[in-house]
FINUFI-619295 format. One record per residue: x, y, z of N, C-alpha, C, O, CB in turn; residue in three letters. Coordinates in pm, whole numbers, plus 50000, padded with zeros to 5 digits. Glycine has a CB too. Example, Ala and Ser with C-alpha at 12.3 -4.5 7.8 and 13.67 -1.06 7.14 Angstrom:
2
  n_east  n_north   n_up  ca_east  ca_north  ca_up  c_east  c_north   c_up  o_east  o_north   o_up  cb_east  cb_north  cb_up  residu
   51319    49431  50780    51230     49550  50780   51320    49670  50780   51424    49668  50846    51131     49553  50905     ala
   51285    49775  50708    51367     49894  50714   51290    50003  50787   51341    50114  50804    51408     49940  50572     ser
***
This chain:
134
  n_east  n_north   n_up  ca_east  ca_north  ca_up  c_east  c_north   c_up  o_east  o_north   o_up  cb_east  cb_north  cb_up  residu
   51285    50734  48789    51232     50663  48903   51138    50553  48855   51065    50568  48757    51160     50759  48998     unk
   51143    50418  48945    51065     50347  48920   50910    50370  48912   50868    50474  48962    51098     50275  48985     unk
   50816    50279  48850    50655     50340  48858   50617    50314  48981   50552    50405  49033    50540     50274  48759     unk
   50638    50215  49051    50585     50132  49183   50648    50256  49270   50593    50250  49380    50658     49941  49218     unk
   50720    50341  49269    50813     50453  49372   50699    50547  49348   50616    50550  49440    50999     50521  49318     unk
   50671    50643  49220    50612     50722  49199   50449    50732  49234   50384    50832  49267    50650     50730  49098     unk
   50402    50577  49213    50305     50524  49260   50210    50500  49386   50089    50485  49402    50334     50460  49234     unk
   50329    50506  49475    50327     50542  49572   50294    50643  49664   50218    50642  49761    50382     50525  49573     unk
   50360    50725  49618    50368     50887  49673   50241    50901  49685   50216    50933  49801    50435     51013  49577     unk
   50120    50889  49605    49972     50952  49620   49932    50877  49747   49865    50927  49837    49857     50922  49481     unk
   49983    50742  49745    49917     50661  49890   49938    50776  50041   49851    50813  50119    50036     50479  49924     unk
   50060    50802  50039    50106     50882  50129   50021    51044  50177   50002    51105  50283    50240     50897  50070     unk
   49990    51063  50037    49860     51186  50035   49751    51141  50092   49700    51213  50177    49805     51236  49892     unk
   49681    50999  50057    49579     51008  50144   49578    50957  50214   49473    50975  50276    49492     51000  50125     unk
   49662    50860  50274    49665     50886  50414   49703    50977  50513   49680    50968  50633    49705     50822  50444     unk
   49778    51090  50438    49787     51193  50529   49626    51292  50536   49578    51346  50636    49927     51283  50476     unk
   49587    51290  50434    49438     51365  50395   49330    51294  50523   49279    51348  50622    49373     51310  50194     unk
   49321    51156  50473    49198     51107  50577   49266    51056  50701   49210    50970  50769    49095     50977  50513     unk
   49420    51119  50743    49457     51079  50898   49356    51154  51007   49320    51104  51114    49624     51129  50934     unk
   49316    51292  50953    49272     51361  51064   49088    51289  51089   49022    51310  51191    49289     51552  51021     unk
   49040    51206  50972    48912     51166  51006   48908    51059  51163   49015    51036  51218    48858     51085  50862     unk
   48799    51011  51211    48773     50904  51250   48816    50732  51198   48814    50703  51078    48663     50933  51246     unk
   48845    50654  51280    48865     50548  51210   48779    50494  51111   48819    50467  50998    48884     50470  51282     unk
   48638    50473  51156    48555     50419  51065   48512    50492  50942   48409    50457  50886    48452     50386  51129     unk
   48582    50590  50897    48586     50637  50824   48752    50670  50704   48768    50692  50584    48517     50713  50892     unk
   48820    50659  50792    48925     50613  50766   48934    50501  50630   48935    50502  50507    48961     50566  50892     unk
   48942    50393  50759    48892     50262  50674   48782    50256  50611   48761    50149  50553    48878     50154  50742     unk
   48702    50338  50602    48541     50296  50490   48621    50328  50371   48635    50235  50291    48357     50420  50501     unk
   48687    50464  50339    48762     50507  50229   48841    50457  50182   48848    50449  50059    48805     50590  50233     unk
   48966    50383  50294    49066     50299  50240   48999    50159  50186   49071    50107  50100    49176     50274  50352     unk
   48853    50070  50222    48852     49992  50127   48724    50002  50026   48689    49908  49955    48870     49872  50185     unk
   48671    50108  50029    48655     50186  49875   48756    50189  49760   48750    50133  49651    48641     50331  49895     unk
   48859    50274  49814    48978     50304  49730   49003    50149  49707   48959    50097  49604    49112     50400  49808     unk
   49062    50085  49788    49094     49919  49714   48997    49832  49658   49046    49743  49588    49148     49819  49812     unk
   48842    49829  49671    48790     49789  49598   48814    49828  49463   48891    49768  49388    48698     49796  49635     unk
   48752    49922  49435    48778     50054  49317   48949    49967  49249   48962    49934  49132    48813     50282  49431     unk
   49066    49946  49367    49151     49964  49281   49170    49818  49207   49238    49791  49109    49269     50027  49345     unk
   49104    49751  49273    49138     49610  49217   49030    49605  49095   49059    49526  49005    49118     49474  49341     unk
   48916    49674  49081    48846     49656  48953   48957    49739  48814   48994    49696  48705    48671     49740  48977     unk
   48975    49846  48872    49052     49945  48775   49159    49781  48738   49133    49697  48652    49151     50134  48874     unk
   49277    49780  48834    49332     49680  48789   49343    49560  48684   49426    49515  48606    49328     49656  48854     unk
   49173    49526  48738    49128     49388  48634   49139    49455  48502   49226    49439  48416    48949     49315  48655     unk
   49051    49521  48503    49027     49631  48314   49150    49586  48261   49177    49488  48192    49031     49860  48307     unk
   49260    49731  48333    49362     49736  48280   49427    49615  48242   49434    49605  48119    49423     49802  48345     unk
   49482    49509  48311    49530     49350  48333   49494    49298  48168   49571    49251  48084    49417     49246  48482     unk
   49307    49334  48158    49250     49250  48053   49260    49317  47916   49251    49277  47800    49105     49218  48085     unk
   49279    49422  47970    49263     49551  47818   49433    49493  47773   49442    49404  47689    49246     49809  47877     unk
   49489    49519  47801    49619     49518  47796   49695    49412  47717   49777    49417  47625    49656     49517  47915     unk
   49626    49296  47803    49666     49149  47806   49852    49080  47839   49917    48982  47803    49615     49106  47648     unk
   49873    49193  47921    49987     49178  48031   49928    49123  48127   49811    49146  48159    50057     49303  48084     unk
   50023    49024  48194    49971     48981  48383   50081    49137  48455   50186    49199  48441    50070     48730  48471     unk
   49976    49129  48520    50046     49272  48623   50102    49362  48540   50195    49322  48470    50178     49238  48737     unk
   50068    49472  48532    50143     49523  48359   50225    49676  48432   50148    49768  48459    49965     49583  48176     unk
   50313    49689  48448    50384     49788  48551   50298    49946  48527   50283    50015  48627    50580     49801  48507     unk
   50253    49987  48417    50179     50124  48393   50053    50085  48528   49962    50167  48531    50103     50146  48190     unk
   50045    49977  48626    49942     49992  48721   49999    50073  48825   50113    50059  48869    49890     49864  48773     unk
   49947    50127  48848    50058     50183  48996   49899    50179  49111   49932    50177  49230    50166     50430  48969     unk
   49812    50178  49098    49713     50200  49195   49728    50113  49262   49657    50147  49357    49592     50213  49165     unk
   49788    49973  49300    49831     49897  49365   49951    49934  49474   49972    49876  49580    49853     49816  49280     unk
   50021    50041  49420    50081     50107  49507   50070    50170  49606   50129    50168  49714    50115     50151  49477     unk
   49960    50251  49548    49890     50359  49623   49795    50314  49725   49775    50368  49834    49818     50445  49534     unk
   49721    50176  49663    49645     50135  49797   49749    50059  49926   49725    50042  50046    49518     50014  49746     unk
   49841    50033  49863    50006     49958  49972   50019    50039  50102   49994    50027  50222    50202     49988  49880     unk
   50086    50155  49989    50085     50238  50080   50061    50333  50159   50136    50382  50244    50109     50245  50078     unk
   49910    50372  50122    49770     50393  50234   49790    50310  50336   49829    50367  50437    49613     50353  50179     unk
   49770    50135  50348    49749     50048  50377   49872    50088  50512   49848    50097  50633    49746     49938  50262     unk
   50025    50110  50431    50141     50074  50549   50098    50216  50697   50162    50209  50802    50360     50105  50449     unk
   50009    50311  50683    49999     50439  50692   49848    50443  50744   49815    50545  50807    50036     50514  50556     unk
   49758    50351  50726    49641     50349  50810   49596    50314  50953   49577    50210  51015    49584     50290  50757     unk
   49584    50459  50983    49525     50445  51156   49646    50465  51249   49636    50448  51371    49452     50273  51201     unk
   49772    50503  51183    49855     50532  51280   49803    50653  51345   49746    50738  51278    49988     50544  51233     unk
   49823    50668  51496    49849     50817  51541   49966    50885  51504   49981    50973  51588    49850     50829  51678     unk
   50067    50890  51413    50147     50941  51421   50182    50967  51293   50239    50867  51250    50212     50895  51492     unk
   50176    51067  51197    50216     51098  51077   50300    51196  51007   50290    51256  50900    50136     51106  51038     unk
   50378    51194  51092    50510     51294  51076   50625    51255  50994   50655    51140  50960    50575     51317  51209     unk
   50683    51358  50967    50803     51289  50867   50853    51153  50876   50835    51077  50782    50928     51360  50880     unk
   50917    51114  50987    50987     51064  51026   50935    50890  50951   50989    50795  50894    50994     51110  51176     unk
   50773    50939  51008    50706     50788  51052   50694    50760  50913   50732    50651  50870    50544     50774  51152     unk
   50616    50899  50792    50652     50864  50660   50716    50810  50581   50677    50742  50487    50663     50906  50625     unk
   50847    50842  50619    50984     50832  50534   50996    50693  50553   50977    50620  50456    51125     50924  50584     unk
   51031    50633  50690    51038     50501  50687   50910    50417  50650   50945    50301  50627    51084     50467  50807     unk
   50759    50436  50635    50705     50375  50585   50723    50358  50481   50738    50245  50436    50633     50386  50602     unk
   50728    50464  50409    50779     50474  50245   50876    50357  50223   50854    50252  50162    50869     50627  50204     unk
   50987    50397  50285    51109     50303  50231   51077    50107  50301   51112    49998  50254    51296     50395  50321     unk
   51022    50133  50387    51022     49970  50411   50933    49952  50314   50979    49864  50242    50975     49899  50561     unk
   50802    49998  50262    50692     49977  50179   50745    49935  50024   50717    49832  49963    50602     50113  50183     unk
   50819    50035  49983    50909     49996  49856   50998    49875  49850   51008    49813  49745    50999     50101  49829     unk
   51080    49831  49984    51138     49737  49976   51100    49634  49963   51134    49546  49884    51189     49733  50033     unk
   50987    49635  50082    50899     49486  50060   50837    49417  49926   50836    49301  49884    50775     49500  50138     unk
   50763    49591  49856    50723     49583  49740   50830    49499  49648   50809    49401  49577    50695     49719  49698     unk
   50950    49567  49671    51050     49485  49547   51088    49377  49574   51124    49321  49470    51176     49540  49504     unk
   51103    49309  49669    51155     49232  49716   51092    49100  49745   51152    48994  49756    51197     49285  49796     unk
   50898    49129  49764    50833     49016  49776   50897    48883  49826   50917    48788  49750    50784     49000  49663     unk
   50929    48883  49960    50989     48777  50036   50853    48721  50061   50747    48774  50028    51088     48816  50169     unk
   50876    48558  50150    50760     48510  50196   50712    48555  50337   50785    48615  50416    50771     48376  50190     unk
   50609    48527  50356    50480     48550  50263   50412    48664  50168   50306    48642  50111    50393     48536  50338     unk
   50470    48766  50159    50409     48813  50083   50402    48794  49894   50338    48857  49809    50437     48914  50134     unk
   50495    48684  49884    50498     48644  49738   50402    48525  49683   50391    48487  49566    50640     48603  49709     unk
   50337    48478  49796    50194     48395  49796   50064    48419  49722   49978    48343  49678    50146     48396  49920     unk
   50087    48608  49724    50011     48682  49711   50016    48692  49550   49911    48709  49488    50033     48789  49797     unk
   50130    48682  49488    50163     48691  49330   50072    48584  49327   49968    48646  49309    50329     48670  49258     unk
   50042    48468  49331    49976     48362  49279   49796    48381  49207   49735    48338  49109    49985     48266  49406     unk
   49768    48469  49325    49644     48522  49268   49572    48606  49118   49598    48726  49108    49629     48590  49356     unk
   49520    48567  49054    49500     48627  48964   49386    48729  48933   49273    48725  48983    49507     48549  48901     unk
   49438    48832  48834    49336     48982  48783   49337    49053  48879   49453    49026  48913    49172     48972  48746     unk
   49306    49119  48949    49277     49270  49007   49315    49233  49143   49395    49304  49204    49108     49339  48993     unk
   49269    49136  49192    49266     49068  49309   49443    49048  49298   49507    49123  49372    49150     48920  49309     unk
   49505    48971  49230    49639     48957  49186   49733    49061  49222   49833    49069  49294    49642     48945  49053     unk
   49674    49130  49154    49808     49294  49131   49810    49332  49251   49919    49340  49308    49763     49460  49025     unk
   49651    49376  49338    49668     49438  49461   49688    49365  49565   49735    49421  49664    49577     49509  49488     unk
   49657    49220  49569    49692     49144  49720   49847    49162  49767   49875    49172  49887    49665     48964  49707     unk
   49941    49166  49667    50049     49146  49758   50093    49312  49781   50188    49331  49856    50178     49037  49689     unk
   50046    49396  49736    50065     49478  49760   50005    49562  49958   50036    49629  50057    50024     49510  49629     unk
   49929    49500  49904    49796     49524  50037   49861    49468  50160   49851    49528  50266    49623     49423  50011     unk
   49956    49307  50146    49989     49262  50257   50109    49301  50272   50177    49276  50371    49971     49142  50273     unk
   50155    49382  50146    50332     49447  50235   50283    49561  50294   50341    49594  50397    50496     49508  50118     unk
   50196    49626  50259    50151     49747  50332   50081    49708  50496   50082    49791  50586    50032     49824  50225     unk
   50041    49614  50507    50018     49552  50606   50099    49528  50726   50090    49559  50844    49991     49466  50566     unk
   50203    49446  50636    50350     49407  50731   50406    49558  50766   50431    49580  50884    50495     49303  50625     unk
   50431    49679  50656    50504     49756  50733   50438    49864  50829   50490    49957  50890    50585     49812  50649     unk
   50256    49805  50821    50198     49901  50929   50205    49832  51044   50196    49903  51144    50053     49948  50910     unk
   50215    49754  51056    50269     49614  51185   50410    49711  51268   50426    49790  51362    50365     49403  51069     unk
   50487    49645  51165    50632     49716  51185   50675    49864  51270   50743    49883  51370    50674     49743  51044     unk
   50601    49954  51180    50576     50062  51268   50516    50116  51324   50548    50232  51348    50587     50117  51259     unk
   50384    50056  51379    50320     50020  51501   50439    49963  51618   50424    50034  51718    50204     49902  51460     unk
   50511    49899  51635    50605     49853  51663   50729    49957  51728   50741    49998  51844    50624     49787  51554     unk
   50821    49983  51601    50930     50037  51609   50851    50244  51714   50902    50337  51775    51012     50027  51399     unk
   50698    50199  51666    50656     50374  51749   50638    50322  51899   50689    50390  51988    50464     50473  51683     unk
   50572    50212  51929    50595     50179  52079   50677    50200  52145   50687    50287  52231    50595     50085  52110     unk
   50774    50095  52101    50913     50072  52159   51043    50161  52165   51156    50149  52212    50953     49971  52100     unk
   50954    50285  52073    51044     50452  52113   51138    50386  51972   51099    50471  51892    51166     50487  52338     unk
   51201    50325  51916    51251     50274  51853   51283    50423  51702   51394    50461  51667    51162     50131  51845     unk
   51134    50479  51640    51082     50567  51574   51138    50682  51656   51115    50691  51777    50936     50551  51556     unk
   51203    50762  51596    51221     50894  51670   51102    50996  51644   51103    51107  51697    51359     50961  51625     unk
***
């Protein structure tokens, strides 16, 4: 399996972990965790001296927290397809979210990650309205 797949999976833990909190707490943690992940990032980036160096995966993990924050609804269903649109976007970096590659160090690795997780919390916000989500 890819790293960005495996990478992932922990996002999914905590947002299932801090679903049952309050929002503002919610989000205090989710941008802890992404602060945190974009420094880890830089290190790694500089230690390394790769741009984006694939052994990052915490960019993943804050994605897909991100696609998974503040929904009311965290059941298989809503998972599975976050997961899979989250990975796609990830690979696929269409516009705009490939704007986001331009940025560099820590800030770099995790922005475009952050805004596909974005788009697919949009999405299924969406597809759960409109009954669409079983």
């Amino acid at each position: 399996m890819a790293p960005g797949t495996v990478g992932s999976l922990p996002g999914i833990l905590l947002a299932v972990l801090f679903g049952s909190f309050s929002a503002p707490i919610q989000v205090g943690a989710f941008v802890l965790f992404t602060l945190v992940a974009i420094g880890l990032a830089d290190r790694a980036e500089r230690a390394s001296r790769i741009e984006d160096p694939r052994f990052v995966v915490i960019d993943e993990i804050a994605g897909m927290w991100a696609s998974l924050l503040l929904l009311w609804r965290l059941d298989w269903p809503v998972l599975v397809i976050a997961f899979a649109l989250f990975r796609a976007f990830d690979v696929w970096k269409f516009f705009p979210l490939n704007v986001f590659e331009g940025f560099r160090g820590g800030v770099g690795i995790v922005a475009d990650d952050l805004a596909a997780g974005m788009l697919v919390n949009l999405l299924v916000r969406v597809l759960l309205v409109t009954g669409w989500l079983p």
